[in-house]
BAMI-812311 format. One record per residue: residue in one letter; x, y, z of N, C-alpha, C in turn. Coordinates in nm, 2 decimals, m for minus. Example, Ala and Ser with C-alpha at 12.3 -4.5 7.8 and 13.67 -1.06 7.14 Angstrom:
residues 2
SITE  res     n_u     n_v     n_w    ca_u    ca_v    ca_w     c_u     c_v     c_w
SITE    A    1.32   m0.57    0.78    1.23   m0.45    0.78    1.32   m0.33    0.78
SITE    S    1.28   m0.22    0.71    1.37   m0.11    0.71    1.29    0.00    0.79
end
This chain:
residues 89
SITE  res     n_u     n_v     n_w    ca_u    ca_v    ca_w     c_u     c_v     c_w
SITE    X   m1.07    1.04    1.57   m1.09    1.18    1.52   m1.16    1.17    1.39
SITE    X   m1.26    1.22    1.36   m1.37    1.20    1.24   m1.29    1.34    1.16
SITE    X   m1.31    1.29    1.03   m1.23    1.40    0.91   m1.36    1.46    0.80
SITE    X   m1.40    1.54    0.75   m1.54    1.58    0.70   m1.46    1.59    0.57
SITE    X   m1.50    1.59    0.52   m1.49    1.65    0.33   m1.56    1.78    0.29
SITE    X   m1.48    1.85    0.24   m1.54    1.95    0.18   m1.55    1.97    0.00
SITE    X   m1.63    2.05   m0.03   m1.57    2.11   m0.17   m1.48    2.14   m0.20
SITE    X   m1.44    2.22   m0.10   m1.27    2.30   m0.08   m1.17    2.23   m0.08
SITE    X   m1.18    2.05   m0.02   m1.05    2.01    0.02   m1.12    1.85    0.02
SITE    X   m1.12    1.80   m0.09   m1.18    1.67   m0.10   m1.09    1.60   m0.07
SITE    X   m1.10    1.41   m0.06   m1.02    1.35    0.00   m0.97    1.30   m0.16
SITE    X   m0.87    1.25   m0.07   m0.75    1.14   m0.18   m0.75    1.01   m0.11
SITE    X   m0.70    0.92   m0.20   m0.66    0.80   m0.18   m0.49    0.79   m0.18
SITE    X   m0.44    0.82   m0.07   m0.27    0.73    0.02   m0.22    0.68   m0.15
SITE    X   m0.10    0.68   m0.20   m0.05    0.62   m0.30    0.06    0.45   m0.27
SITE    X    0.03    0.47   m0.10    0.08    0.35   m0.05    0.00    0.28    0.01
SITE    X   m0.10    0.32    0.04   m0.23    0.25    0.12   m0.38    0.28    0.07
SITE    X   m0.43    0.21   m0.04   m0.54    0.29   m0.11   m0.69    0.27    0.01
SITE    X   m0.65    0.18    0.11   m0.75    0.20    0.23   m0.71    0.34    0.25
SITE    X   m0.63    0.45    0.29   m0.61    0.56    0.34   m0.70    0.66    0.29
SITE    X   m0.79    0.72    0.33   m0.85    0.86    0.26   m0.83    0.99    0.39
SITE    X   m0.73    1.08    0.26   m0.72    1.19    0.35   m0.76    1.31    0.29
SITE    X   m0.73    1.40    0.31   m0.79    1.55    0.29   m0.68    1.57    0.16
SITE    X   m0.70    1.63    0.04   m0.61    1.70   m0.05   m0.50    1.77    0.07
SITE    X   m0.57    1.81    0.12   m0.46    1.93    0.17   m0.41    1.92    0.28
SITE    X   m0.43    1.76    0.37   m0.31    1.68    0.43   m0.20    1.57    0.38
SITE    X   m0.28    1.52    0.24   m0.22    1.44    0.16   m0.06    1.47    0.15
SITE    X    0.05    1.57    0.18    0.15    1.56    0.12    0.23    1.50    0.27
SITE    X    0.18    1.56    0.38    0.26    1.51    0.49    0.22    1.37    0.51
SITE    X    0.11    1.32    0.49    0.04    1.21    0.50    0.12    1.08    0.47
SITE    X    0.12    1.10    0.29    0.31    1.05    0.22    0.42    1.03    0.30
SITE    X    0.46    1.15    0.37    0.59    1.10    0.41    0.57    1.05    0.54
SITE    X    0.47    1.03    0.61    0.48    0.91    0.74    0.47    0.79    0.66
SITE    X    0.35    0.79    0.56    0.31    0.67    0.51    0.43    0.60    0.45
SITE    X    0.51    0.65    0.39    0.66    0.61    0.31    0.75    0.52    0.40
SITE    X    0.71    0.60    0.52    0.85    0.52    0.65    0.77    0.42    0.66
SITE    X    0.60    0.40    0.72    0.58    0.24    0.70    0.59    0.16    0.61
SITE    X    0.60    0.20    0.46    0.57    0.10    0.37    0.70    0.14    0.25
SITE    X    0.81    0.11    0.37    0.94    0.12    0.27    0.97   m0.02    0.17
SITE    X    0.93   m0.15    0.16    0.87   m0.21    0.09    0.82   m0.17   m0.05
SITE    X    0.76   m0.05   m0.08    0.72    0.03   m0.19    0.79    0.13   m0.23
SITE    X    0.85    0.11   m0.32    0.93    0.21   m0.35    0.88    0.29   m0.48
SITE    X    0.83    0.42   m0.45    0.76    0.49   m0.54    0.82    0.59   m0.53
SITE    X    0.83    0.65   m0.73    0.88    0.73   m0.78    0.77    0.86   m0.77
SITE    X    0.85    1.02   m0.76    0.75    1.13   m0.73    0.78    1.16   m0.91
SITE    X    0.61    1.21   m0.90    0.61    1.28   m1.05    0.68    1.42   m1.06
SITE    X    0.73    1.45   m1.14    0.83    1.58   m1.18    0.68    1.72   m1.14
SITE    X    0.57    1.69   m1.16    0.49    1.78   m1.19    0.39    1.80   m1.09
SITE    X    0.38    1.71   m1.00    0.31    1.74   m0.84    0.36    1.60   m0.76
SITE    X    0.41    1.68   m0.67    0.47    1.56   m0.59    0.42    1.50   m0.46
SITE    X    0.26    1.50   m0.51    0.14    1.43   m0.43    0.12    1.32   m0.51
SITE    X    0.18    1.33   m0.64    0.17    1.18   m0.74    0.28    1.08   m0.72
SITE    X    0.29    1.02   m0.68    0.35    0.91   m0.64    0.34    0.77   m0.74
SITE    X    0.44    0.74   m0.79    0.41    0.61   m0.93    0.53    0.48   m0.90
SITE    X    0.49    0.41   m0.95    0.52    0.25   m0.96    0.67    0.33   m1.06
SITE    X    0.79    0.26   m1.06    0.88    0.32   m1.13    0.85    0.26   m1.30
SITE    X    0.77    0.14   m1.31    0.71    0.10   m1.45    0.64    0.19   m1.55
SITE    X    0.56    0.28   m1.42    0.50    0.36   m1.48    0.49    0.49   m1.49
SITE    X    0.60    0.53   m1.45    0.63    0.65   m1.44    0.60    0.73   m1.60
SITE    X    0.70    0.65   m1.67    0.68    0.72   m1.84    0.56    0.78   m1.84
SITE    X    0.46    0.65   m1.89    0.30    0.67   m1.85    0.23    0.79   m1.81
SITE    X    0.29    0.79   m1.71    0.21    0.88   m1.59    0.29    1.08   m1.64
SITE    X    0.41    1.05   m1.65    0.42    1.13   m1.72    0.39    1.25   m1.85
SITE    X    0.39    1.11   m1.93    0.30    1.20   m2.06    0.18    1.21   m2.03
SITE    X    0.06    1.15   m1.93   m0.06    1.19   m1.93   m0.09    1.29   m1.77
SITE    X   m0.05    1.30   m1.71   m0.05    1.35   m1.54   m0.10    1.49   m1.56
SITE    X   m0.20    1.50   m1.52   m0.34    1.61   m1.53   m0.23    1.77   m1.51
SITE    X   m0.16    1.74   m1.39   m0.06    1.86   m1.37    0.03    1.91   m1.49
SITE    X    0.10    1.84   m1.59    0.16    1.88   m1.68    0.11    1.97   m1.80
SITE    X   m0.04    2.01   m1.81   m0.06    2.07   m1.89   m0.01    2.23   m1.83
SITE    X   m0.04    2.27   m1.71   m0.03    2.35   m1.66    0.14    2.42   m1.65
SITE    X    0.24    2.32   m1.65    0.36    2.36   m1.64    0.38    2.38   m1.81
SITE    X    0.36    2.29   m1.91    0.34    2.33   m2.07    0.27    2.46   m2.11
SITE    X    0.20    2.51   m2.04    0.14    2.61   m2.09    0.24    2.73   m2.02
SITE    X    0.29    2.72   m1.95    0.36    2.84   m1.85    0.52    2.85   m1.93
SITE    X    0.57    2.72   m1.97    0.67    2.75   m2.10    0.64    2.77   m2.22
SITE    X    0.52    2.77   m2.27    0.47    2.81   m2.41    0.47    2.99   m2.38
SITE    X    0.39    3.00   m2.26    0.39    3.14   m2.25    0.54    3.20   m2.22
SITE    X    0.60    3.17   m2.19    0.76    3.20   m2.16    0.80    3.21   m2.30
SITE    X    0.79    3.11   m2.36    0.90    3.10   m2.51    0.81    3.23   m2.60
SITE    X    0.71    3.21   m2.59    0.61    3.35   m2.67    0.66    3.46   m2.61
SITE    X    0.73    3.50   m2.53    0.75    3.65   m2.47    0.60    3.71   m2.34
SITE    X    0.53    3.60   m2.34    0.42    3.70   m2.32    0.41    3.61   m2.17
SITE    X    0.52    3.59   m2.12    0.55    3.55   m1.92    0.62    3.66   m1.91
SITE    X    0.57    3.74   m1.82    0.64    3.86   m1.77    0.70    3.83   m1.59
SITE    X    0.81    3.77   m1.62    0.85    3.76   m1.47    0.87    3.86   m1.34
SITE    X    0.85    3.87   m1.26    0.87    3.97   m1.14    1.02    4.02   m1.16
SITE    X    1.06    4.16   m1.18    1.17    4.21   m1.19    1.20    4.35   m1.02
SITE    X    1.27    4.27   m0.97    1.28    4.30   m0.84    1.36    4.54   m0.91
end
């Protein structure tokens, strides 16, 4: 089955198999077959997208720098400022 790349949905590289290239937007189920083959590797999920998958060494690391974390920092800055206005049912 041939897989195309788009703009919309570029590939990734498997965090267990860097031969693997899949679609961003198969990548999460992709992980969890890939996981049962290569239980062998035991990789920690990043708190901040859990398409990031890390070596438990480097988790710290990966934490203070992981491209996703500015995005949850900014969403508590706006919270603590008053100026997140949550959905009030």
């Amino acid at each position: 089955m041939a897989t195309f790349q788009t703009r919309d949905d570029p590939m990734v590289n498997c965090p267990y198999n860097k031969a693997h290239r899949v679609s961003r937007s198969r990548i999460q189920s992709h992980i969890l077959k890939c996981r049962k083959t290569h239980q062998d590797r035991q990789l920690e999920t990043c708190p901040f997208n859990a398409q990031h998958r890390i070596e438990k060494e480097l988790k710290h690391d990966h934490i203070m720098n992981c491209p996703d974390r500015a995005a949850v920092d900014r969403e508590i800055a706006m919270s603590a400022n008053g100026k997140f206005f949550p959905c009030s049912l």
